[in-house]
Biopython code that builds the backbone (N, CA, C, O; Angstrom):
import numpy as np
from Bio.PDB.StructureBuilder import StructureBuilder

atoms = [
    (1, "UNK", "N", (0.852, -1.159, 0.000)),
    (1, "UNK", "CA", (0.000, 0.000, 0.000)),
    (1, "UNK", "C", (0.905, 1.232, 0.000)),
    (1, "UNK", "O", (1.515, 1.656, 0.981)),
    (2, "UNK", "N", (0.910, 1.718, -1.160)),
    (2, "UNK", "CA", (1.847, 3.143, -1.080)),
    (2, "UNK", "C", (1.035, 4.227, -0.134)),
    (2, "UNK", "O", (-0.123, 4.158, 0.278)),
    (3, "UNK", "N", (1.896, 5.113, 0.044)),
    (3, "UNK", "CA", (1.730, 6.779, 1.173)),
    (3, "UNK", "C", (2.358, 7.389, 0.265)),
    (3, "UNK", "O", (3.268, 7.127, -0.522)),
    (4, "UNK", "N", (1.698, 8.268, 0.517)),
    (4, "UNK", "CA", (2.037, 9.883, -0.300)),
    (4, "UNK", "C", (1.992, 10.997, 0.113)),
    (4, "UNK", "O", (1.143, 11.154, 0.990)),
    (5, "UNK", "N", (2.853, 12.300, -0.290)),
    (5, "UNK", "CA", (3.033, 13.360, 0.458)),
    (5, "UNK", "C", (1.446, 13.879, -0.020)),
    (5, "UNK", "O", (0.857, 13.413, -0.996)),
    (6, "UNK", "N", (0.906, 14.929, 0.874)),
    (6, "UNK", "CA", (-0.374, 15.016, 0.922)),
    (6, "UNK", "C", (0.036, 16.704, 0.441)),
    (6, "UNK", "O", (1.238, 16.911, 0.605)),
    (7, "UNK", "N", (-0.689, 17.848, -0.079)),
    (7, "UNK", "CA", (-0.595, 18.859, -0.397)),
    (7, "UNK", "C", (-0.233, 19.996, 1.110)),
    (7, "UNK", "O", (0.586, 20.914, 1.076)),
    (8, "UNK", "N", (-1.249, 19.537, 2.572)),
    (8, "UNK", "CA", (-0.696, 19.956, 3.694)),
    (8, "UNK", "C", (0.721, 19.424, 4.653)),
    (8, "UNK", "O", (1.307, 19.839, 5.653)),
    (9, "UNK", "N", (0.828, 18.549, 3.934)),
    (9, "UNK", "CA", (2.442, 17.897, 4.638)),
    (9, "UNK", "C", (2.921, 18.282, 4.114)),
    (9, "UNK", "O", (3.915, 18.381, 4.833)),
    (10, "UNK", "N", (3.326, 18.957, 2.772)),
    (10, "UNK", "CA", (4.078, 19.388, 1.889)),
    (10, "UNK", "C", (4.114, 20.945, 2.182)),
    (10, "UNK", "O", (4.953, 21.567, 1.530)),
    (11, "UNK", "N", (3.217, 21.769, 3.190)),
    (11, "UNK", "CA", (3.361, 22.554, 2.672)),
    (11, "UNK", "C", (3.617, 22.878, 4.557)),
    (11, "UNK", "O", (4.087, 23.929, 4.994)),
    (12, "UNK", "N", (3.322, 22.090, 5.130)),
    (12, "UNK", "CA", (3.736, 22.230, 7.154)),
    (12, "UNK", "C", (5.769, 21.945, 6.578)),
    (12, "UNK", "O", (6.776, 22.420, 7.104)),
    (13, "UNK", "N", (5.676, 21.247, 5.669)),
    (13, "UNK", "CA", (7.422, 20.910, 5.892)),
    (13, "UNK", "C", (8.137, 22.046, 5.869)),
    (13, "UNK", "O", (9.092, 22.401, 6.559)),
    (14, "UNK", "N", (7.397, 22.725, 4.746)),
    (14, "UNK", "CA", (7.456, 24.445, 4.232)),
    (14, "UNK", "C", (8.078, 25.084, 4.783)),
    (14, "UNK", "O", (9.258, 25.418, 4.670)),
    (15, "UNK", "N", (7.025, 25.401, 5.694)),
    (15, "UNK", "CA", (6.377, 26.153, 6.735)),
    (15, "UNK", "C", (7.680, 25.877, 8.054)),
    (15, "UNK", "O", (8.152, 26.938, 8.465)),
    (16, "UNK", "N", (8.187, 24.758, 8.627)),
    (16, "UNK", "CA", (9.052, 24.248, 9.774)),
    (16, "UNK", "C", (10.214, 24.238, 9.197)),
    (16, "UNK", "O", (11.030, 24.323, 10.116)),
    (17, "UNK", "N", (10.812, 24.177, 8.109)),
    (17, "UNK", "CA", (11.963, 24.253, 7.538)),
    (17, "UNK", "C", (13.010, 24.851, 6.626)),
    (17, "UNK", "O", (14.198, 24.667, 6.362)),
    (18, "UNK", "N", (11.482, 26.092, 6.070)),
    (18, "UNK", "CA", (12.020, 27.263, 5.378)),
    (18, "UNK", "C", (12.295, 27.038, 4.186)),
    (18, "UNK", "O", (12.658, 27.978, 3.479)),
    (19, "UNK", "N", (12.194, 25.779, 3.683)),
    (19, "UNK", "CA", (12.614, 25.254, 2.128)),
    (19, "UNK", "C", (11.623, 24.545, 1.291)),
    (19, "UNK", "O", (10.751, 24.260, 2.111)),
    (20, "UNK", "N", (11.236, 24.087, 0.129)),
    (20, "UNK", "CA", (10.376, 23.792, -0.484)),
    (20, "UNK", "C", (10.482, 22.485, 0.020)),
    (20, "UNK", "O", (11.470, 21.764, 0.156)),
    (21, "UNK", "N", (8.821, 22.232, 0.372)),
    (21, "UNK", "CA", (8.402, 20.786, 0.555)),
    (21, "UNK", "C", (8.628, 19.802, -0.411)),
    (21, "UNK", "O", (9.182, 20.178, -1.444)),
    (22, "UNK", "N", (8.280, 18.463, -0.288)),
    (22, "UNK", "CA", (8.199, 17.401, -1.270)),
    (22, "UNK", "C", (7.207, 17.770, -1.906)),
    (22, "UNK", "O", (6.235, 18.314, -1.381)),
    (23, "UNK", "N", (7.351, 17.463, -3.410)),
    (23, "UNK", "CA", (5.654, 17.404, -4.353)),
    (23, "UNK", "C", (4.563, 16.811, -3.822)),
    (23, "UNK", "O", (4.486, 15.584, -3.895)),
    (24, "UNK", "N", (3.975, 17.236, -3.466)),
    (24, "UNK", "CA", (2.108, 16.574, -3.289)),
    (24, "UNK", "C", (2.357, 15.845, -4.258)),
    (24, "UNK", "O", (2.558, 16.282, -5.391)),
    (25, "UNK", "N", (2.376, 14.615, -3.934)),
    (25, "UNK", "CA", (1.482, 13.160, -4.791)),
    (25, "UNK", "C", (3.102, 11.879, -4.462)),
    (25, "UNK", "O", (3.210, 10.653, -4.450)),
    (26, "UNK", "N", (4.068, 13.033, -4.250)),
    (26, "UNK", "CA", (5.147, 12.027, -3.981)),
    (26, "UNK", "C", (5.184, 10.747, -2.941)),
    (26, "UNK", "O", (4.864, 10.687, -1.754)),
    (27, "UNK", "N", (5.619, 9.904, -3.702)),
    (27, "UNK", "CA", (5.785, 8.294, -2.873)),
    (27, "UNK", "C", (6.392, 9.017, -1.437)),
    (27, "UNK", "O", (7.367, 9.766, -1.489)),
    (28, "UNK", "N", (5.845, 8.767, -0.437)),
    (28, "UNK", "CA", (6.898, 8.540, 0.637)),
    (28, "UNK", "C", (7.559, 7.337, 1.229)),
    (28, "UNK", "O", (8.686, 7.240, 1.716)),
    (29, "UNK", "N", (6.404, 6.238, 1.049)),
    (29, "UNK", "CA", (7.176, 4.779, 1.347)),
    (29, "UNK", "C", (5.870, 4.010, 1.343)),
    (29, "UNK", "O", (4.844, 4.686, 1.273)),
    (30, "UNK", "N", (5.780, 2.897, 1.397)),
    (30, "UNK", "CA", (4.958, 1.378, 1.761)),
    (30, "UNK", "C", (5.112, 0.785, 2.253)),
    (30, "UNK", "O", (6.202, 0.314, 2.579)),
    (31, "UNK", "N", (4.030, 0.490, 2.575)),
    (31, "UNK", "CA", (3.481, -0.643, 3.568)),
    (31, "UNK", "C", (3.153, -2.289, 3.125)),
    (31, "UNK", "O", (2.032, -2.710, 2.840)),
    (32, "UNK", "N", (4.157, -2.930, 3.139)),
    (32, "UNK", "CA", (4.004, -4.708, 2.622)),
    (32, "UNK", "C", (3.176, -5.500, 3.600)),
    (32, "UNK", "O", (3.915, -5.897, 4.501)),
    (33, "UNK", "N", (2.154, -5.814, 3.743)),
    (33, "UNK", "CA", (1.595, -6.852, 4.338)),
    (33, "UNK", "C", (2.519, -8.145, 4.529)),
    (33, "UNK", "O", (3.179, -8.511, 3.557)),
    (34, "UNK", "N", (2.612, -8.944, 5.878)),
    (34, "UNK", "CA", (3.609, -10.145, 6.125)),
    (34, "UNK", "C", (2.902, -10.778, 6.779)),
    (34, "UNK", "O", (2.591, -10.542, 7.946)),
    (35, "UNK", "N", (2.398, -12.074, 5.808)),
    (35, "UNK", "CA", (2.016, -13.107, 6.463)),
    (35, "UNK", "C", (2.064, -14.483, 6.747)),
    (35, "UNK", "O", (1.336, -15.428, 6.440)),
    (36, "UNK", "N", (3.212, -14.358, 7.482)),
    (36, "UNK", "CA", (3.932, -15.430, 8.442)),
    (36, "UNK", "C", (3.020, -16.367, 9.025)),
    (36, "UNK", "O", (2.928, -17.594, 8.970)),
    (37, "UNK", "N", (2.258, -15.304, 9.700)),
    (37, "UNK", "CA", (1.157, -16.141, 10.811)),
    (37, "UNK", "C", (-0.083, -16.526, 10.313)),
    (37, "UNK", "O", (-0.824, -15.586, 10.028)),
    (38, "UNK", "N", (-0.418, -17.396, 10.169)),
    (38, "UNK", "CA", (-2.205, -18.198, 9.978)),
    (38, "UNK", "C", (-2.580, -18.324, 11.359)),
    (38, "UNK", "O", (-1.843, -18.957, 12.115)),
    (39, "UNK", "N", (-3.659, -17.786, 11.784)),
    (39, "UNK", "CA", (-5.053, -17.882, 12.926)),
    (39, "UNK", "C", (-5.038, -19.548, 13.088)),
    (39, "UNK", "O", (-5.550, -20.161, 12.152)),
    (40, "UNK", "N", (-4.572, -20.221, 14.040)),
    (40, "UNK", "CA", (-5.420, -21.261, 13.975)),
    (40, "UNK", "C", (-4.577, -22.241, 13.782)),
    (40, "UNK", "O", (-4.701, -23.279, 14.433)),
    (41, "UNK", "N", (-3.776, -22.117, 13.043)),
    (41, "UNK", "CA", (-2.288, -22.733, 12.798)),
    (41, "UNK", "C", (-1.183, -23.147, 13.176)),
    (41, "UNK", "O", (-0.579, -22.082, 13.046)),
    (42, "UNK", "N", (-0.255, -24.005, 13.627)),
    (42, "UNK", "CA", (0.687, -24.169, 14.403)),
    (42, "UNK", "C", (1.932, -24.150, 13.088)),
    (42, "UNK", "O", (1.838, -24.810, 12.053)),
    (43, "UNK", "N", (2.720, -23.513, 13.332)),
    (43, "UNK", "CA", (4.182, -23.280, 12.601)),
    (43, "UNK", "C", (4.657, -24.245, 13.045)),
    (43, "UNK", "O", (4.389, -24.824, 14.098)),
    (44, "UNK", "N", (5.800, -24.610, 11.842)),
    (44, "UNK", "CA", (6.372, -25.665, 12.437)),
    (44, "UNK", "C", (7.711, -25.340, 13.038)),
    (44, "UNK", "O", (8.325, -24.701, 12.184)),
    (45, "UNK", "N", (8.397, -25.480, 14.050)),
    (45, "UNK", "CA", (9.188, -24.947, 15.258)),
    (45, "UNK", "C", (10.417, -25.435, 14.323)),
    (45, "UNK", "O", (11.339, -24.827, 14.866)),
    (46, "UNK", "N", (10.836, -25.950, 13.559)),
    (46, "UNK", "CA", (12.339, -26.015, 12.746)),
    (46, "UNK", "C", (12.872, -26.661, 13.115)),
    (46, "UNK", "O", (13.843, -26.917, 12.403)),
    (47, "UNK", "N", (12.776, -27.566, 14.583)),
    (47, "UNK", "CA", (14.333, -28.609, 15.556)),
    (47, "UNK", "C", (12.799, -30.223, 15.430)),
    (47, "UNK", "O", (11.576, -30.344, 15.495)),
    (48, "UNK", "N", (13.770, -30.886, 15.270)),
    (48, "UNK", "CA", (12.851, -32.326, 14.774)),
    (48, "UNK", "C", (12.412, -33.161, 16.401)),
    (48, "UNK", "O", (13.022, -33.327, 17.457)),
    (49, "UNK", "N", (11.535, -33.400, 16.078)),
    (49, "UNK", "CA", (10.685, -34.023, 17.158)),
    (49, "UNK", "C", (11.627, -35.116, 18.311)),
    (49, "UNK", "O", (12.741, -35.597, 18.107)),
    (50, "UNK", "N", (10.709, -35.291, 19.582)),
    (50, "UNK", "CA", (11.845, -36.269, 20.207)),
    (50, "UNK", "C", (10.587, -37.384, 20.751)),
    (50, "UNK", "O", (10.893, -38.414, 21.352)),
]
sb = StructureBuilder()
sb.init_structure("model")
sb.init_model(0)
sb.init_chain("A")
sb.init_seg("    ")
for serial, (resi, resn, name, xyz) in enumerate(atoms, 1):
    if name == "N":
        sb.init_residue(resn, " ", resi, " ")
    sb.init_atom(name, np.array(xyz, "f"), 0.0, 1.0, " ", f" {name:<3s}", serial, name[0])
structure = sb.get_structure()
């Protein structure tokens, strides 16, 4: 899920730092979903049974 600089974050950066903000619409970073874990599920622990 991308984030993006928003037209008021861009323009508070402005505003606190005296220099031109990032472009409104710019990537700032993402968010990857990780799914390791299943509900309900037991992982298997990796060291072999005794």
């Amino acid at each position: 899920m991308p984030f993006r600089i928003t037209p008021e974050a861009s323009q508070m950066f402005a505003e606190v730092t005296g220099r031109p903000g990032p472009r409104a619409g710019s990537l700032l970073g993402t968010l990857t979903p990780n799914f390791d874990y299943v509900p309900g599920r037991t992982a298997p622990t990796g060291f072999p049974g005794f």
